[in-house]
C-alpha positions in Angstrom: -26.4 49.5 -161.6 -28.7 49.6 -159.3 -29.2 46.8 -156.8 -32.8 46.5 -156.1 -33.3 45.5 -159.6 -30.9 42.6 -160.1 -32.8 39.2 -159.3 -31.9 36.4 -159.1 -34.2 32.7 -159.7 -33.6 30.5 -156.6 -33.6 27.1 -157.6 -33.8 24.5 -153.6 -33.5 21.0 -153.5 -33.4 20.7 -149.6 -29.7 19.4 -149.3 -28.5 21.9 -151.4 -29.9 25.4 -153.9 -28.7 26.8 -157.6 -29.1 30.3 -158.4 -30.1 31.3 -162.2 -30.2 34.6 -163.7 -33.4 33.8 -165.3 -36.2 31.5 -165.2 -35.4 30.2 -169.0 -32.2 29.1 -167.3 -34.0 27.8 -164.2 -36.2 25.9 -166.2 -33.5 24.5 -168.5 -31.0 23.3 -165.1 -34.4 21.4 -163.6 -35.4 19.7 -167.3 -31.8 18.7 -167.7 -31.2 17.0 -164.3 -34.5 15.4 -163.7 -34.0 12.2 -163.3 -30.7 12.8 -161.4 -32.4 15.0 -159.1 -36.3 15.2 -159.5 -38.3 18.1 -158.6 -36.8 21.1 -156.7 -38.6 21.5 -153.3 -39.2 25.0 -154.4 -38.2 28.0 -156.4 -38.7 31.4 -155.9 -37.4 35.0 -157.3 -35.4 37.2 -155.5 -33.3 40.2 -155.6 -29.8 40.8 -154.3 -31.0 42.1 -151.1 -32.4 38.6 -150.5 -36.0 39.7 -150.6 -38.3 36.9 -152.0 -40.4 38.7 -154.2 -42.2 35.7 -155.8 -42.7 31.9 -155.8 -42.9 29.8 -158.7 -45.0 26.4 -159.5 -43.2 23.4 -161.2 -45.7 22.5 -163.9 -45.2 19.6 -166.3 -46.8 20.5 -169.8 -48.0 17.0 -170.9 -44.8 16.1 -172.4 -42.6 16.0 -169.8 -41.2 19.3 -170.0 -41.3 21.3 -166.9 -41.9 25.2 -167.0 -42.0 28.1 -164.4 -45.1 29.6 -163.9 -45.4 32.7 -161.1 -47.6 32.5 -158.2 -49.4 35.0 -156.3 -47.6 36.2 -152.8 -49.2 34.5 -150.1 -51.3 36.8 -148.2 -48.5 37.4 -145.0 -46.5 38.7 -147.6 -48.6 41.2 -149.6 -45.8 44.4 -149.1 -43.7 42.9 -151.7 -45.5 44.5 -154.7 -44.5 43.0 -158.0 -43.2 45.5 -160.4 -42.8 44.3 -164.2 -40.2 47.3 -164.3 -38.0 45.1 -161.6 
């Protein structure tokens, strides 16, 4: 397999990070342990290499759910090209 296209969802709480597989699971750790541990500082996708290749937003749908939703690179970091093949 190769490496470039395994990711991985970091999840960062400041004292300490979880890393997911995929968002769904992401999601499902931060819904499950909000009120122990609030809302991450931030979360962001990665590969094995350790190349951020996106952020995510933490956004509550109305009912108290949270979900993942991607954000554009920030402008310094525009050579990380998102690939939906990746």
């Amino acid at each position: 397999m190769r490496r470039d296209l395994v990711v991985q969802v970091i999840v960062d709480y400041g004292d300490f990070w979880e890393n997911f597989a995929t968002a769904y699971e992401a999601e499902s750790f931060i819904n499950a342990n909000i009120d122990e541990l609030d809302l991450p500082l931030s979360v962001w996708l990665e590969d094995m290499r350790g190349n951020k290749k996106w952020d995510y937003d933490v956004v509550d749908d109305g009912s108290g759910t949270f979900h993942l939703v991607d954000r554009s690179i920030e402008k310094g970091l525009r050579r990380l090209i998102r690939n939906p093949s990746n």
